[in-house]
C-alpha positions as CSV (number, residue, x, y, z in Angstrom):
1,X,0.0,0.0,0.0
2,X,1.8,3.7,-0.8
3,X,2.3,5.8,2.2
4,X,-0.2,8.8,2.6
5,X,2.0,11.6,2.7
6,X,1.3,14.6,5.2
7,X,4.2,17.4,4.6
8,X,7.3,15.5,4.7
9,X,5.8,12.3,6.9
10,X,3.9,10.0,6.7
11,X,-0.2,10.1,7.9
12,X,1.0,7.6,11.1
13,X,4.3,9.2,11.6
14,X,2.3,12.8,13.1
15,X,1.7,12.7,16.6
16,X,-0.9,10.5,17.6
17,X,-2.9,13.0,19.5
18,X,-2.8,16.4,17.0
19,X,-4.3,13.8,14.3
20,X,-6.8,12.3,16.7
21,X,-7.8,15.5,17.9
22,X,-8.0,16.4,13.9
23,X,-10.2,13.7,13.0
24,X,-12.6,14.3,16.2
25,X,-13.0,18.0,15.3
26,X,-13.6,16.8,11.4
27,X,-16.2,13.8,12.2
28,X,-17.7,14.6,15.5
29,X,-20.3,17.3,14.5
30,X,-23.9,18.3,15.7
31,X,-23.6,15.7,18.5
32,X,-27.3,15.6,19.9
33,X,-27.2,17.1,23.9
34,X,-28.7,13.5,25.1
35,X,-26.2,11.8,23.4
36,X,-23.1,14.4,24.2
37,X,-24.1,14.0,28.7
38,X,-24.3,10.4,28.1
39,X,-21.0,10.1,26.9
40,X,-19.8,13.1,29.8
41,X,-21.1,10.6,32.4
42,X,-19.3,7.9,30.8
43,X,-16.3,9.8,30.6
44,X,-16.0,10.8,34.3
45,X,-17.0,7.1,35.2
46,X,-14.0,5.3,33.3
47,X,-11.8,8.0,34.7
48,X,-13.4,7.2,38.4
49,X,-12.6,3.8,38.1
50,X,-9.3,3.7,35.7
51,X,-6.5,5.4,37.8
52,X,-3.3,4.9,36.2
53,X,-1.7,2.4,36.9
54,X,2.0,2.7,38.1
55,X,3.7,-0.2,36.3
56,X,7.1,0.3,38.0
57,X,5.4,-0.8,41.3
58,X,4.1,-4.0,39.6
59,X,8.0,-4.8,38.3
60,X,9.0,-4.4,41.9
61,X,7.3,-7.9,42.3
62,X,9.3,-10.7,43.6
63,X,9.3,-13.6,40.9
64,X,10.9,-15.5,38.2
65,X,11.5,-14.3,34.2
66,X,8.7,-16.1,33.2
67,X,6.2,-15.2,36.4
68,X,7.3,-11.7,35.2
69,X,6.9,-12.1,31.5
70,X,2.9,-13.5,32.7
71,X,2.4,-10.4,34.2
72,X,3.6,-8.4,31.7
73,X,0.9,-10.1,29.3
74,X,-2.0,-9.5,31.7
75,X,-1.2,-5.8,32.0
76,X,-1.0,-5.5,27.9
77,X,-4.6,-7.9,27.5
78,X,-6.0,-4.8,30.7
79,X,-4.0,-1.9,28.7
80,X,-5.9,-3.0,25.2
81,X,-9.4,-4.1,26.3
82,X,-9.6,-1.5,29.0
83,X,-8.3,2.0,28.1
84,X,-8.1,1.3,24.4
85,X,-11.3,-0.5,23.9
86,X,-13.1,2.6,25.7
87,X,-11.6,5.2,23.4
88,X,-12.7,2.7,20.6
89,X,-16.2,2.0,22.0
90,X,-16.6,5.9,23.2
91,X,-15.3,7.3,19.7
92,X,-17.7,5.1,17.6
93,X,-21.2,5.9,20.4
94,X,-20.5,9.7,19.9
95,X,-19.8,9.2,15.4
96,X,-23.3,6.8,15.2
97,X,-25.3,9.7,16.9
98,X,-26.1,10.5,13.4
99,X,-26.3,7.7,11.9
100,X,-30.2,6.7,11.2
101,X,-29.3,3.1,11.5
102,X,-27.1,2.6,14.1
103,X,-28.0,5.8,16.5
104,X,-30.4,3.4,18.3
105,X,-27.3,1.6,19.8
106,X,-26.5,1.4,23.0
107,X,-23.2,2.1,24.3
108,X,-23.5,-1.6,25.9
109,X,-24.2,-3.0,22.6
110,X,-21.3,-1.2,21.2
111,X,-19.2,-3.0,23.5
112,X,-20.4,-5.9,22.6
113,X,-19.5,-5.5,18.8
114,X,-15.7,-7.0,18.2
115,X,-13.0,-4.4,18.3
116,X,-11.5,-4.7,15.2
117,X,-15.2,-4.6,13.5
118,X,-15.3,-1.3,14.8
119,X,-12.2,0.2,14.1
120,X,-12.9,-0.7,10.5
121,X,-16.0,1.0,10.5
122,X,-15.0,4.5,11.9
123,X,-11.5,3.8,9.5
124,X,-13.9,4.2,6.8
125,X,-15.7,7.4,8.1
126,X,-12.5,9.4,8.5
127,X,-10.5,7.8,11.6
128,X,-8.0,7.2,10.0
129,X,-5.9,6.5,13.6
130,X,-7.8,3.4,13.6
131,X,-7.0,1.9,9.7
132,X,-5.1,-0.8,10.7
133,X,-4.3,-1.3,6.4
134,X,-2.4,1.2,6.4
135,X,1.1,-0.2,6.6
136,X,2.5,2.6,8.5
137,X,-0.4,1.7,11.3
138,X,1.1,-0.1,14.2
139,X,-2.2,-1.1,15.6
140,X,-3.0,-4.7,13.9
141,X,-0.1,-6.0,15.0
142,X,-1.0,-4.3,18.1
143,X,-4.4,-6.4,17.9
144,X,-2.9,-9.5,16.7
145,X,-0.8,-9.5,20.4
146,X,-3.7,-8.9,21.8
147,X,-5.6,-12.1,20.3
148,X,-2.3,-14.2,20.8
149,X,-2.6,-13.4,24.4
150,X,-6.1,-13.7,24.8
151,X,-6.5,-17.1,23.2
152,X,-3.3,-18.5,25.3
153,X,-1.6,-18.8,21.3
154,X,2.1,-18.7,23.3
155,X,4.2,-19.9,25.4
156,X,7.2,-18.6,27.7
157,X,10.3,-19.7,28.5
158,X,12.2,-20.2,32.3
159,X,14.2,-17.0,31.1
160,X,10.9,-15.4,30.5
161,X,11.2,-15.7,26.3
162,X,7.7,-15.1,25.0
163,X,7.0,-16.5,21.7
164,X,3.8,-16.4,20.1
165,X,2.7,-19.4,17.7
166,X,-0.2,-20.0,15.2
167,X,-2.7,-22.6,15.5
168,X,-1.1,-25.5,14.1
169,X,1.9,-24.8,15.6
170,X,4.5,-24.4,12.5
171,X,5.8,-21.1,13.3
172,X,6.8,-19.7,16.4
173,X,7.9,-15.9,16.7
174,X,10.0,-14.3,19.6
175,X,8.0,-10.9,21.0
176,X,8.6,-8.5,23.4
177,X,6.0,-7.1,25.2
178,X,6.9,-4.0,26.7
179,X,7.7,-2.9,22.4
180,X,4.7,-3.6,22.2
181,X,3.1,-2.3,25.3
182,X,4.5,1.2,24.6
183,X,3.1,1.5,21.4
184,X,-0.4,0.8,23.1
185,X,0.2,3.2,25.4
186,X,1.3,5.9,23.0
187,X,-2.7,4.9,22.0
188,X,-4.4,5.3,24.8
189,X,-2.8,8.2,26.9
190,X,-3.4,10.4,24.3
191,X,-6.3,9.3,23.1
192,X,-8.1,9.9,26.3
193,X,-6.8,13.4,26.8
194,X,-8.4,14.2,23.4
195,X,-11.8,12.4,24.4
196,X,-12.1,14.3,27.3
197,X,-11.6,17.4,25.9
198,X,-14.3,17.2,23.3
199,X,-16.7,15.7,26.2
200,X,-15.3,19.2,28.2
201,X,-14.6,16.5,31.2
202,X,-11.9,18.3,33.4
């Protein structure tokens, strides 16, 4: 696929957040006032009950390479369905407030809907931070960690070597997580600040 070209960078080279920020202010207009305190309230609740977590606390634990490597897998599988499925979930409630048929949806049975259906669908309605075709876009592999972990498609070593494997077990791939886990995070933590902003949560 040829790189979409903004200035001298690449579209997924910018800074996560200024083109996030862009693509809310393009796509999220005329927001109906139910729909716009709904998604307040649901704003301040996931920021109630999500405080950030201090990871360097966790790592303090006392346990072997591959107790620590477990860990490190749970907090990724928590990082991606947590923070990253809200922006996802809260992102596609506020763009369907428009939309004739799918403005009848719930925010529950948004959650529902499969993660990757989703970021397809706003992908295709000008979020482009969520086109995982786009070569440049770190966030299917991003996804494919996160099914790996969440269908147990790995195993670690005594050193704590995790290697991820397909289903009939031909091809086994070394991964790190933390990579990984910082290119989440470079997701979510601005992502949220831009959410919050346009829901004027402070």
């Amino acid at each position: 696929m040829s790189e979409e070209k903004e200035g001298s960078v690449t579209y997924f080279e910018c800074d996560i957040e200024q083109r996030f920020r862009t693509e809310i202010k393009q796509n999220l207009k005329n927001i109906p006032e139910s729909r716009f305190k709904e998604s307040q309230e649901l704003m301040k609740d996931f920021l109630e009950k999500n405080q950030t977590i201090d990871y360097r606390e966790i790592f303090r634990i006392d346990c072997n390479y591959r107790e620590m490597t477990l860990i490190k897998a749970a907090l990724y599988l928590l990082e991606y369905e947590g923070k990253f499925g809200f922006c996802v979930n809260l992102t596609y409630f506020l763009f369907v407030a428009n939309d004739p048929k799918k403005q009848g949806l719930s925010f529950e049975d948004i959650e529902k809907k499969r993660i990757s259906k989703k970021c397809k669908f706003l992908a295709t309605q000008g979020f482009k931070t969520f086109d995982e075709k786009n070569l440049d876009n770190p966030l299917k592999k991003l996804r494919d960690l996160r099914n790996m972990i969440a269908h147990f498609n790995f195993i670690i070593s005594e050193d704590g070597e995790f290697r991820t494997f397909n289903r009939d077990v031909t091809k086994r791939e070394i991964m790190g997580i933390l990579p990984e886990h910082g290119k989440l995070l470079d997701y979510t933590n601005t992502m949220i600040p831009a959410l919050r902003d346009f829901t004027k949560v402070w």
